[in-house]
N, CA, C and O atoms as a DFTB+ gen file, in Angstrom:
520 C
 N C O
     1  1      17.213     -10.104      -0.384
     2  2      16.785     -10.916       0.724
     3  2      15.761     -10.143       1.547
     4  3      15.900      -9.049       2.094
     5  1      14.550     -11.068       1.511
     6  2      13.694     -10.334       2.910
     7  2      14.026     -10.736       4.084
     8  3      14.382     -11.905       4.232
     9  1      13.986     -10.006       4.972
    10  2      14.276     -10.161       6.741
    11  2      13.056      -9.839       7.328
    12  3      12.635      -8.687       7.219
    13  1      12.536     -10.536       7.828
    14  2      10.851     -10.012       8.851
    15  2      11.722      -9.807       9.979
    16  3      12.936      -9.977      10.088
    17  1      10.850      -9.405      10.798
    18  2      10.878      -9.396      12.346
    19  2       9.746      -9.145      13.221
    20  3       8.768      -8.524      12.804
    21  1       9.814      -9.567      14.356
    22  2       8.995      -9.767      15.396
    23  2       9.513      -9.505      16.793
    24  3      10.679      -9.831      17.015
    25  1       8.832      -8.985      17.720
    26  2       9.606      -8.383      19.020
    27  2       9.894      -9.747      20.104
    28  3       9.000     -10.328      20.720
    29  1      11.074     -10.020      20.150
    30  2      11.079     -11.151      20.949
    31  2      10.502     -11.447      22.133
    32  3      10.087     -12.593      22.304
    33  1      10.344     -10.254      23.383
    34  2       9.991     -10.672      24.785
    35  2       8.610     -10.423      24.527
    36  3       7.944      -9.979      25.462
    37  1       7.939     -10.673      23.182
    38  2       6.445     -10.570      23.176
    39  2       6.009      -9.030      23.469
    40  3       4.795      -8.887      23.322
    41  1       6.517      -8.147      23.750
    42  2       6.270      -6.794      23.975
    43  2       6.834      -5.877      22.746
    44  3       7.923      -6.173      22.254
    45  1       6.375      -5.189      22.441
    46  2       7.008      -3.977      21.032
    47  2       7.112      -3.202      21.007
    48  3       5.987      -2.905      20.605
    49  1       7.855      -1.842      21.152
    50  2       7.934      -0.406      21.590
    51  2       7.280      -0.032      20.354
    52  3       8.069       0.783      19.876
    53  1       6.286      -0.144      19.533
    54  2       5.602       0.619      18.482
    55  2       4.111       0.484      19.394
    56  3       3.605      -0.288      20.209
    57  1       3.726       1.977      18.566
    58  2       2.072       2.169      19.401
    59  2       1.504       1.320      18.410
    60  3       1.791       1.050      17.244
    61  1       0.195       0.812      19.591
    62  2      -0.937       0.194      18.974
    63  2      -1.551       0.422      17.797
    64  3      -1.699       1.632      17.625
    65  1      -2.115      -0.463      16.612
    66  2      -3.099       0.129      15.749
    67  2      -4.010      -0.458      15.894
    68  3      -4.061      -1.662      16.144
    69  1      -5.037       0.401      15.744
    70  2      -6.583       0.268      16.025
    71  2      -6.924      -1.074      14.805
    72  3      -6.665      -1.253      13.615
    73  1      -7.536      -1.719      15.725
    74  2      -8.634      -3.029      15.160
    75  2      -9.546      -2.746      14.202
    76  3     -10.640      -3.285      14.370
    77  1      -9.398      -1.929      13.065
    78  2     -10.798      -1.655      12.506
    79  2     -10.884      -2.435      10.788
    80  3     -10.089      -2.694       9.884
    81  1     -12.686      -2.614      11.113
    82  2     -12.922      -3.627       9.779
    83  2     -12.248      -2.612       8.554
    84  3     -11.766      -1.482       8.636
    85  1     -12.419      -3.436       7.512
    86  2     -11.941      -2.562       6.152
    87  2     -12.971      -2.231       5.612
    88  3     -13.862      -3.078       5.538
    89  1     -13.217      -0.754       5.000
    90  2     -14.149       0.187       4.450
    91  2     -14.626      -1.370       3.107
    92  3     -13.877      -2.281       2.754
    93  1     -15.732      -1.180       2.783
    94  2     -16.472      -1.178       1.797
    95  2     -16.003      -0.695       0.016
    96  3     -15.878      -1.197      -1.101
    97  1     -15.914       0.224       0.523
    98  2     -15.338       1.018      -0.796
    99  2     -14.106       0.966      -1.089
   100  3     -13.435       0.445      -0.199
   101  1     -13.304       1.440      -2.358
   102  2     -12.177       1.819      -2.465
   103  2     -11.507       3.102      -2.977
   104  3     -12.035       3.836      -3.813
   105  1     -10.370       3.310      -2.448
   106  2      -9.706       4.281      -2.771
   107  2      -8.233       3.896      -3.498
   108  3      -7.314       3.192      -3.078
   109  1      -8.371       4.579      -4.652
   110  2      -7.370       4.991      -5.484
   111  2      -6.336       5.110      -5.242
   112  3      -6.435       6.337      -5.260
   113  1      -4.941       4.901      -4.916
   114  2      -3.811       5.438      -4.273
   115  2      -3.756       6.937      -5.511
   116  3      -3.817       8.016      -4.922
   117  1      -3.700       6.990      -6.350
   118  2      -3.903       7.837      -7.674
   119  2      -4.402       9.216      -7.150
   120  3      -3.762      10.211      -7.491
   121  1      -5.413       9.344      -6.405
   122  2      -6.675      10.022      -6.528
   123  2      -6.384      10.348      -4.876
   124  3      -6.437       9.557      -3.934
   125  1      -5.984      12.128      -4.873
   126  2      -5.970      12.788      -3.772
   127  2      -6.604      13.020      -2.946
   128  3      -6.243      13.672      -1.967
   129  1      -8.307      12.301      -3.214
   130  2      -9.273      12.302      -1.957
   131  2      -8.772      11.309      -1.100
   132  3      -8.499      11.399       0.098
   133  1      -8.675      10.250      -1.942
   134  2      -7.874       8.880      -1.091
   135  2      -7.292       9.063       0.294
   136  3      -7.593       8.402       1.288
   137  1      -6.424      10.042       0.223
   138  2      -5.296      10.232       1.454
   139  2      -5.616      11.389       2.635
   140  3      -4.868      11.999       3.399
   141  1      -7.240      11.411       2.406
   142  2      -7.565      12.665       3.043
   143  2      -7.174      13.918       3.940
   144  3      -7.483      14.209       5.095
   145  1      -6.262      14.652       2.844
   146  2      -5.765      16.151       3.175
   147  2      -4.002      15.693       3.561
   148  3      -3.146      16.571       3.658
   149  1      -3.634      14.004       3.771
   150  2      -2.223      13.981       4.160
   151  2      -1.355      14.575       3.179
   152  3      -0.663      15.481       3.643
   153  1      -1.229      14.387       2.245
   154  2      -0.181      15.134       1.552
   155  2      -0.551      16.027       0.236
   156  3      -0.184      16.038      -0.939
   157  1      -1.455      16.759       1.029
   158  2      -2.332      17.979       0.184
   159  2      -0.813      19.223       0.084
   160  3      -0.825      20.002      -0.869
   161  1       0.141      19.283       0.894
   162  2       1.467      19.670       0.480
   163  2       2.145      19.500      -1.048
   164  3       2.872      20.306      -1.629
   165  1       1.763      18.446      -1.419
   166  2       2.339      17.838      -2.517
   167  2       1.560      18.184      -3.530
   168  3       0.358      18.348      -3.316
   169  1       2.084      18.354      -4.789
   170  2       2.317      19.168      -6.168
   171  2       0.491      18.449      -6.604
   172  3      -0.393      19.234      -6.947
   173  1       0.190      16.734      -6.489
   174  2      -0.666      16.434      -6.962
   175  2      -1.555      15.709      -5.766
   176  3      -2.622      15.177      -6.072
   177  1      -1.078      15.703      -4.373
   178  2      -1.737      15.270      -3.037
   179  2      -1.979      14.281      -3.098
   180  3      -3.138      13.868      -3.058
   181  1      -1.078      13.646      -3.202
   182  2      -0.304      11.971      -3.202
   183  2       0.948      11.747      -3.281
   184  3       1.862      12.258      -3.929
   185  1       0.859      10.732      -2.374
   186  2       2.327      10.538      -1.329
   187  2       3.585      10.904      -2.563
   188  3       3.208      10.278      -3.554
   189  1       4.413      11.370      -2.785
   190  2       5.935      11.695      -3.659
   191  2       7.133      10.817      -3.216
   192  3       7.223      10.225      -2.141
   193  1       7.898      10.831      -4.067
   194  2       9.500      10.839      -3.598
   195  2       9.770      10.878      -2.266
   196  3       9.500      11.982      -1.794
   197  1      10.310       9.893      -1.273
   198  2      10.576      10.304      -0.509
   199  2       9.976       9.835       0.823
   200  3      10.637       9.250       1.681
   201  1       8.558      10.162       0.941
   202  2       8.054      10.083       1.916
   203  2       7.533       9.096       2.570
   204  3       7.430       7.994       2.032
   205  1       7.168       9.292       3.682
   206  2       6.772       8.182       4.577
   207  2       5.049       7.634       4.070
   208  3       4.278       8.470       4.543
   209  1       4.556       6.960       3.590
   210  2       3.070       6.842       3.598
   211  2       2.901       5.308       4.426
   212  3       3.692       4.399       4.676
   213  1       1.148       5.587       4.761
   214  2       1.016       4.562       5.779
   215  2      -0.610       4.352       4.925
   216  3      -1.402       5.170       4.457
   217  1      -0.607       3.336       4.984
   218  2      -2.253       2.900       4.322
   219  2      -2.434       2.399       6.002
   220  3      -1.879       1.507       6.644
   221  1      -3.548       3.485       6.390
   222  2      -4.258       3.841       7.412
   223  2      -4.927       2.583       7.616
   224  3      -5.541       2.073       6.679
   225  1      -4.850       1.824       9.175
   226  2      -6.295       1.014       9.477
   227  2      -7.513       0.768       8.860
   228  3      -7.725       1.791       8.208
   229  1      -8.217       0.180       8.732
   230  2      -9.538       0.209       7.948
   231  2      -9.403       0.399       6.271
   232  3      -9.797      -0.476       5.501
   233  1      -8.831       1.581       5.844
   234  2      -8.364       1.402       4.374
   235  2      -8.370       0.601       3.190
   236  3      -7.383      -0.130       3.103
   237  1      -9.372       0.509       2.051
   238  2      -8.944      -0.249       1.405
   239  2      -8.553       0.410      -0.099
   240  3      -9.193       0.910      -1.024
   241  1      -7.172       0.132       0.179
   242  2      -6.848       0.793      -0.871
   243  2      -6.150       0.491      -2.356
   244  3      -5.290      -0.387      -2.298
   245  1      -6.408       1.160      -3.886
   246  2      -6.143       0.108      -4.409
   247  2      -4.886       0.697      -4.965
   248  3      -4.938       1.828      -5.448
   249  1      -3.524      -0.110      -4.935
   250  2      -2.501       0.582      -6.322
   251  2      -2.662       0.847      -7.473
   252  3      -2.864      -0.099      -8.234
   253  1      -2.643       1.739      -7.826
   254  2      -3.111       2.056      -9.722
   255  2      -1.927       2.897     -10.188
   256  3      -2.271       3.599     -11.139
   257  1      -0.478       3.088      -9.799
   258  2       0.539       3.693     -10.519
   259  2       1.433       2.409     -11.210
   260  3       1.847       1.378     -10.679
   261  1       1.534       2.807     -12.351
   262  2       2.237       1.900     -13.327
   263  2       4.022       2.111     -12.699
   264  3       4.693       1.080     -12.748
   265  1       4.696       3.333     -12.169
   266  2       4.987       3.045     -11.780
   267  2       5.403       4.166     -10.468
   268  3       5.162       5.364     -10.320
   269  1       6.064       3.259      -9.704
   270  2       5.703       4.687      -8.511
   271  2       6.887       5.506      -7.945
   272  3       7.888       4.789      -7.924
   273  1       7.098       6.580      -7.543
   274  2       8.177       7.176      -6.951
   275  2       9.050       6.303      -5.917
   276  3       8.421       5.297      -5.590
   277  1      10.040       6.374      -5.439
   278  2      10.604       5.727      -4.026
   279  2      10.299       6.448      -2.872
   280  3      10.635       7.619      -2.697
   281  1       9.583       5.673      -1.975
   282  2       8.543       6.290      -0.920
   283  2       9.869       5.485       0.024
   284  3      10.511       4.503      -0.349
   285  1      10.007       6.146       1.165
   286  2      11.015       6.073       1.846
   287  2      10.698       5.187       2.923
   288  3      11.581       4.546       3.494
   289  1       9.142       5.091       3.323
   290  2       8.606       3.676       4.038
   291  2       7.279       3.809       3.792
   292  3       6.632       4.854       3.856
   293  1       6.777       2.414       3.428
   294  2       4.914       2.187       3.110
   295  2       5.060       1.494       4.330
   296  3       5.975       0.737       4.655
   297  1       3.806       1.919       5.136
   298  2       3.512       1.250       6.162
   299  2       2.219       0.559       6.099
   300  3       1.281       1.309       6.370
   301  1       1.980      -0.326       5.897
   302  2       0.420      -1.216       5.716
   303  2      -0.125      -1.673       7.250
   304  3       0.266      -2.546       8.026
   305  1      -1.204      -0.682       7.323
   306  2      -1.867      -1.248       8.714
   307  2      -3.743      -1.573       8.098
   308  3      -4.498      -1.741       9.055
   309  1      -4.286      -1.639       7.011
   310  2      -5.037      -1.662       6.290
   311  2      -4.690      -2.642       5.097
   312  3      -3.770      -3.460       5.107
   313  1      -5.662      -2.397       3.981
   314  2      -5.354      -3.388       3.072
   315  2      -4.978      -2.804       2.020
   316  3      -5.596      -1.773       1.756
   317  1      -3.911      -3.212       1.100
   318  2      -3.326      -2.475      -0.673
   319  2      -3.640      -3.420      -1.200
   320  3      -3.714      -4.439      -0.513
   321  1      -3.966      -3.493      -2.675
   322  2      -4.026      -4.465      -3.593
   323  2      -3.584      -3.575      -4.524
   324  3      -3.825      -2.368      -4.534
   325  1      -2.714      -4.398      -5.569
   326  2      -3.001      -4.206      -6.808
   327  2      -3.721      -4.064      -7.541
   328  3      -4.480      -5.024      -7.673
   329  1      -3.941      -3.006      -8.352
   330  2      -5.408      -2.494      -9.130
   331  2      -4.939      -3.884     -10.438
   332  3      -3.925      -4.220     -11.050
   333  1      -6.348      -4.322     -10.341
   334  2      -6.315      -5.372     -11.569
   335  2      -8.194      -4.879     -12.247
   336  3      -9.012      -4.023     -11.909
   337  1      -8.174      -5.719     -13.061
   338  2      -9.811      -5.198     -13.421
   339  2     -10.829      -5.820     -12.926
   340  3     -11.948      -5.335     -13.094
   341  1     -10.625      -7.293     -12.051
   342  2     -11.443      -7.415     -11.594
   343  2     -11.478      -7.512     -10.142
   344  3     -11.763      -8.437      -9.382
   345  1     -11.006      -5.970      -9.911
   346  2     -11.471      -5.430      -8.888
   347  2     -12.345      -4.551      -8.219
   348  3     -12.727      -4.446      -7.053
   349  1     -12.558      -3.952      -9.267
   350  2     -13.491      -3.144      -9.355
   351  2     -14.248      -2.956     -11.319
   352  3     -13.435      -3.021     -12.241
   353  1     -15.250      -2.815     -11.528
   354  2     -15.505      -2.816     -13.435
   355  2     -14.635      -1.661     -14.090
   356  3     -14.008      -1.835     -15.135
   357  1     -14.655      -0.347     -13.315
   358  2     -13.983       0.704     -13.790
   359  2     -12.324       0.730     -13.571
   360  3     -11.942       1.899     -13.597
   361  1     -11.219      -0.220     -13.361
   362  2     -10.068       0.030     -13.153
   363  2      -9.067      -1.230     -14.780
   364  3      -8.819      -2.301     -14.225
   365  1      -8.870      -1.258     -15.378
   366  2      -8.408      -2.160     -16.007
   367  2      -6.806      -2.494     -15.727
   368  3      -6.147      -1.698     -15.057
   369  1      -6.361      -3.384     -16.124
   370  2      -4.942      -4.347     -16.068
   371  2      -4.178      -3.751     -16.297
   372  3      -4.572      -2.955     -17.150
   373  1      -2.759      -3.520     -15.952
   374  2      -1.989      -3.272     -16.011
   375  2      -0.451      -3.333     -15.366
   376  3      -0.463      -3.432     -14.139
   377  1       0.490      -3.303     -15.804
   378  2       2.084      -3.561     -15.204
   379  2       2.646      -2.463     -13.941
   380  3       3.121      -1.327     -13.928
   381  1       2.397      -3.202     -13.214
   382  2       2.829      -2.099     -11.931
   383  2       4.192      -2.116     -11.098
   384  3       4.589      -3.263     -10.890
   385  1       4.890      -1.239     -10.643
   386  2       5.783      -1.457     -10.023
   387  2       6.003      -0.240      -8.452
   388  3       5.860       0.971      -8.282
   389  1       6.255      -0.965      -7.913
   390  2       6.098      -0.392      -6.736
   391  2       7.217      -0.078      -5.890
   392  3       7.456      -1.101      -5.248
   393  1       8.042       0.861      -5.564
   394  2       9.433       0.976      -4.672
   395  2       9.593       1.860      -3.843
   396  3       9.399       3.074      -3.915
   397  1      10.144       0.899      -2.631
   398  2      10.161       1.823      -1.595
   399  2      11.561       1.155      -0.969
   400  3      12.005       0.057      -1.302
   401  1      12.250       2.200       0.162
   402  2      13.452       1.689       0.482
   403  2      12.761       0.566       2.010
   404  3      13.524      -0.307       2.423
   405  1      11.705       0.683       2.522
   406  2      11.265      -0.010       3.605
   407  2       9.722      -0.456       3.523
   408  3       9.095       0.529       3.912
   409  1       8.897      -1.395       3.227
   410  2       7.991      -1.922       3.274
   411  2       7.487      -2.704       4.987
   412  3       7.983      -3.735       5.442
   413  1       6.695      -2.083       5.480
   414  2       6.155      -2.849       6.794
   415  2       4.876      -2.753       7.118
   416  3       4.270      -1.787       7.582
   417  1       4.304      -4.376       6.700
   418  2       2.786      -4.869       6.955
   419  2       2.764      -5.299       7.991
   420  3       3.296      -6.360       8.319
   421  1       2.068      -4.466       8.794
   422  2       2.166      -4.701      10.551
   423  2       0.615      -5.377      10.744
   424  3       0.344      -6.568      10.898
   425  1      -0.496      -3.982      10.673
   426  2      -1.355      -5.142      11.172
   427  2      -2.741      -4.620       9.728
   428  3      -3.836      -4.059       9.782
   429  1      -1.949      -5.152       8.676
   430  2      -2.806      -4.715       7.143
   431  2      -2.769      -6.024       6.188
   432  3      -2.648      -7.082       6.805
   433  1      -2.829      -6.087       5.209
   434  2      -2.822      -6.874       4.392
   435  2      -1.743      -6.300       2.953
   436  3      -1.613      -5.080       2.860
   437  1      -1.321      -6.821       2.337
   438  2      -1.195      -6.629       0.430
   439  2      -1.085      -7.732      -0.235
   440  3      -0.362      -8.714      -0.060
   441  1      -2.101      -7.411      -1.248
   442  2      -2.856      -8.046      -2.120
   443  2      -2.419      -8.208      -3.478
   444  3      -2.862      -7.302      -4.184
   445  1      -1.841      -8.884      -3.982
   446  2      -1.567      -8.770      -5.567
   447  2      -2.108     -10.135      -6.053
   448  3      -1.204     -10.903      -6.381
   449  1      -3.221     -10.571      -6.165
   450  2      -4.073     -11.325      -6.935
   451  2      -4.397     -12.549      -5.854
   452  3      -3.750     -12.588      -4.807
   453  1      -5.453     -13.579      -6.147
   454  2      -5.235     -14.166      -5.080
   455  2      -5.573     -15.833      -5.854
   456  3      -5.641     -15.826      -7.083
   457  1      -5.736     -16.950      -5.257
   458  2      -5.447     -18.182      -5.956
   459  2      -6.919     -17.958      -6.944
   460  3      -6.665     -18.248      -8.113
   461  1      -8.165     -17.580      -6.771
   462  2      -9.108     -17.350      -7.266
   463  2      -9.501     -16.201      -8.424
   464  3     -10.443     -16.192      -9.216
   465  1      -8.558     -15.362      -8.245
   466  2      -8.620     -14.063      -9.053
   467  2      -6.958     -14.080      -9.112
   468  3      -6.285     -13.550      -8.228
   469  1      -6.327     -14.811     -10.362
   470  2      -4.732     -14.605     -10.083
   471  2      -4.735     -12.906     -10.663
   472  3      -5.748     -12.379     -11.123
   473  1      -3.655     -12.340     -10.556
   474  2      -2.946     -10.802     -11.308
   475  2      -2.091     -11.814     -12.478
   476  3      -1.168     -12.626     -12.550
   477  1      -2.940     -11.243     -13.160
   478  2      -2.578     -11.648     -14.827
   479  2      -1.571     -10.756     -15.235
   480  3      -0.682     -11.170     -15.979
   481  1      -1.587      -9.415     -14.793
   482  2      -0.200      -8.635     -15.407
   483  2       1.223      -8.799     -14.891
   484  3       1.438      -9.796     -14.203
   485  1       2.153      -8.015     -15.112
   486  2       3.307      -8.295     -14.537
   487  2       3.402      -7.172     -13.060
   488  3       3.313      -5.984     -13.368
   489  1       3.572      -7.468     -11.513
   490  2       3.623      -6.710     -10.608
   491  2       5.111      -6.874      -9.669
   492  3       5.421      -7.912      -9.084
   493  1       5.779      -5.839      -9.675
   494  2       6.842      -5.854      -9.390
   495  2       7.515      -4.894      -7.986
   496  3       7.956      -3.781      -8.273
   497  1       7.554      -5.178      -7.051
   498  2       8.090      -3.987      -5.994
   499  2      10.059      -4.346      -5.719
   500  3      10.701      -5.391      -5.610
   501  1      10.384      -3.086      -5.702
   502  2      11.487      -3.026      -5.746
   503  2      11.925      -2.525      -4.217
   504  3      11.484      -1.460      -3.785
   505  1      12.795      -3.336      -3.445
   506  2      13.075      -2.540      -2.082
   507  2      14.514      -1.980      -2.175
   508  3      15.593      -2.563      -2.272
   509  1      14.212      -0.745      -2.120
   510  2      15.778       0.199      -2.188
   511  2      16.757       0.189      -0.853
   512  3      17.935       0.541      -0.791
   513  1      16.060      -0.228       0.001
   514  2      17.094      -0.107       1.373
   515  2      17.272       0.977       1.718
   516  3      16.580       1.989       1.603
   517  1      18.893       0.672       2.470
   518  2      19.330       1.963       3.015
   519  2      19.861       2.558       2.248
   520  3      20.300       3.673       2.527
């Protein structure tokens, strides 16, 4: 079961995110420039097991792991899509799966095909909870 939520008295104890258009380009979730220097800690400098990642404001970023570690919260304040091929000429199709124990698209988008460009492969996110 999904549960949304929204702050009832119209007020939200979370800080603001910045209003900004979405980059032009894309970035790889794959590809450690992507995340610039955030989890340059990590074995391949991309988000692992565990951790908190946030697809940053402005961001456009694309999923390309077939399948992915359990990230402990994705926070979407920018845009994710699913890497499909016609998203870019250089990325081709493929079965993706995505899991995290907390997913929250606050003020971002995610994208997994759209009525014009459906996702022809199979895309799957798994929410682990608590």
């Amino acid at each position: 079961m999904i549960q949304g939520f929204q702050c009832a008295s119209g007020e939200c104890p979370l800080d603001d995110v910045d209003d900004v258009e979405i980059e032009t380009g894309i970035r790889l979730w794959s590809l450690q420039s992507s995340w610039e220097g955030l989890f340059d800690n990590n074995p391949d400098g991309i988000p692992k097991e565990g951790d908190d990642v946030e697809v940053k404001p402005g961001w456009n970023m694309i999923f390309d792991l077939e399948e992915s570690p359990i990230f402990e919260l994705l926070a979407i304040n920018g845009r994710l899509t699913f890497q499909q091929e016609n998203v870019t000429a250089n990325l081709t199709d493929m079965d993706l799966h995505l899991h995290a124990h907390h997913i929250f698209i606050r003020a971002g988008e995610l994208i997994i095909g759209t009525e014009t460009t459906p996702f022809t492969k199979k895309a799957k996110i798994t929410l682990h909870g608590e």
